[in-house]
C-alpha positions in Angstrom: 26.3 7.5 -35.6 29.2 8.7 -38.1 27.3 10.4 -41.6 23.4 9.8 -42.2 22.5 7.0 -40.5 25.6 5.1 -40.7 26.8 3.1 -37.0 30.0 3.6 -35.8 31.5 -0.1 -36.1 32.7 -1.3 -32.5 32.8 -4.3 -30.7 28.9 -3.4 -29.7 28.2 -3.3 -33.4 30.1 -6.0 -34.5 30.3 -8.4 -31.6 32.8 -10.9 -32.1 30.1 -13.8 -30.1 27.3 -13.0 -32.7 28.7 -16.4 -34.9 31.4 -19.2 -35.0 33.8 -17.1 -37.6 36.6 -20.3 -37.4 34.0 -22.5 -37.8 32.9 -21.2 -41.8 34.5 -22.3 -44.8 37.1 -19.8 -46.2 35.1 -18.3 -49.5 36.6 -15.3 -50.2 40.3 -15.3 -51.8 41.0 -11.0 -51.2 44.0 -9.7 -52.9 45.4 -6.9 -50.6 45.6 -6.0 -47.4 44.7 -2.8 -47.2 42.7 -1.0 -44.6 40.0 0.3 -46.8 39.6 -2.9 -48.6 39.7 -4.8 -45.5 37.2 -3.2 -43.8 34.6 -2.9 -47.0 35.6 -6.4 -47.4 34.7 -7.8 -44.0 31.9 -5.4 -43.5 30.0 -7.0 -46.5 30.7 -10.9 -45.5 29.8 -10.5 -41.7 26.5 -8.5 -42.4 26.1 -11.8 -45.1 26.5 -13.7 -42.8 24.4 -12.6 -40.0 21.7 -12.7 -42.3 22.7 -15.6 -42.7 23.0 -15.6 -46.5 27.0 -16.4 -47.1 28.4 -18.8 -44.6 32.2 -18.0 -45.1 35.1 -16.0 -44.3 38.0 -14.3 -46.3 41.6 -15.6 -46.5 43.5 -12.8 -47.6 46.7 -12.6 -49.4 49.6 -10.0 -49.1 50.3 -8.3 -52.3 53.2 -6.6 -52.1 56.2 -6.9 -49.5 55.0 -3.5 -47.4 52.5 -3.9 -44.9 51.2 -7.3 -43.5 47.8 -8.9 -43.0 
């Protein structure tokens, strides 16, 4: 656990297996690729969709010429 009662994310946490992630539609246009945004980002649309709530995944587009996605 990292804080009150927040999990650490891992691959036991967030199993990659747990749902077809190619297999959803791409619903989320992000802007940015940085890592804090990123992981908020994907946090928020895989524990959608396990709940299975959302169906989709992000496509994300570079911003500026540093960095990559």
């Amino acid at each position: 656990m990292t804080g009150p009662g927040l999990p650490l994310l891992s691959a036991a946490v967030w199993r990659e297996d747990a749902y077809d992630r190619r297999a959803l539609p791409e619903r989320v246009l992000q802007f940015g690729t940085g890592v804090l945004l990123r992981a908020i980002c994907a946090a928020a649309v895989d524990a959608a969709n396990r709940a299975g709530t959302f169906g989709g995944r992000i496509v994300v587009v570079q911003s500026t010429p540093n960095g990559s996605a």
